[in-house]
N, C-alpha and C positions, 0 to 999 in steps of 0.2 A: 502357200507361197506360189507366186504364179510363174510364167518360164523365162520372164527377163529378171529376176530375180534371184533364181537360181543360176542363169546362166553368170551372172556376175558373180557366183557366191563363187562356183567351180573355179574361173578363172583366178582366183586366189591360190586354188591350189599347184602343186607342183607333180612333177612326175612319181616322185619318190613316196607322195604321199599318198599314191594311190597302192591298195593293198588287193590281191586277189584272192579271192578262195581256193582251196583246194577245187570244190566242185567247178568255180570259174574256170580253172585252169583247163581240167580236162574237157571240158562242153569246147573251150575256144580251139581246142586239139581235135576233137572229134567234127569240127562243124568249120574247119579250116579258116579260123578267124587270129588275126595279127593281133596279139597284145600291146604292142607300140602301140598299134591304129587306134587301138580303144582307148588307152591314157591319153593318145594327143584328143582324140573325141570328144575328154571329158573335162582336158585342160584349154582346149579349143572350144568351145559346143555349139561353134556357127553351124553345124546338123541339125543339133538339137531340136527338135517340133512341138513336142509335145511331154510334159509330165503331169505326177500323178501324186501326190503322197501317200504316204501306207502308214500305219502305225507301227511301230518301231516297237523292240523288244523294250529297251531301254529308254527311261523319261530324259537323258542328255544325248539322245542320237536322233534324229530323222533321216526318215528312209524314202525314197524314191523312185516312180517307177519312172523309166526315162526314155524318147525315142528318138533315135538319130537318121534322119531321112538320111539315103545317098542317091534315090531316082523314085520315080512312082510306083517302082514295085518292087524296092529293095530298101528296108531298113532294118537298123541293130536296135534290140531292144535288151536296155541294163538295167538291172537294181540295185540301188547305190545305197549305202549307209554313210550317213555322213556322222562324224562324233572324232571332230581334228582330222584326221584323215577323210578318205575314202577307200571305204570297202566296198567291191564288188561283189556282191551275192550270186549273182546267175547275168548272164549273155544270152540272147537270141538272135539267130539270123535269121531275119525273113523273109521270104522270095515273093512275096504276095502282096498285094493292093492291101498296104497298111493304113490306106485314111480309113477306112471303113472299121478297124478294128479302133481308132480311137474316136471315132463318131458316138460308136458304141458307150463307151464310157463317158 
């Protein structure tokens, strides 16, 4: 799936349908990151730059690896399971020149 494709899929979703993990939780507590900001992120995803797919546990979900620019040296990186909802797996905050890590890939 490429990233205007998924960006259209997300905006279907809703706030309520976004689910966090336990792990999610605490990483966005420990790393001073707004839960709001992330679901509008991901119901929004004009950030959005760059994804990735992963193989998914399950053959009715795909998973996502996801990057939300907000300047050249600051972006969030989420991993979304999508299957009806969206589950957030893991949050990063990044402080560093993230084009070069998705050049990489």
């Amino acid at each position: 799936m490429n990233l205007e494709e998924l960006k259209n899929k997300l905006r279907k979703y809703k706030k309520k349908d976004i689910i966090f993990t336990k792990h999610t939780e605490i990483r966005a507590l420990s790393r001073n990151m707004n839960l709001d900001e992330i679901k509008e992120n991901i119901i929004n995803p004009k950030k959005l730059v760059f994804c990735k797919e992963q193989d998914a546990e399950n053959p009715n979900e795909k998973k996502y690896e996801c990057y939300f620019a907000y300047s050249e040296n600051h972006c969030h990186k989420y991993v979304l399971v999508l299957n009806g909802k969206i589950i957030i797996v893991t949050i990063i905050d990044i402080n560093r020149n993230w084009q070069r890590i998705i050049q990489r890939k």
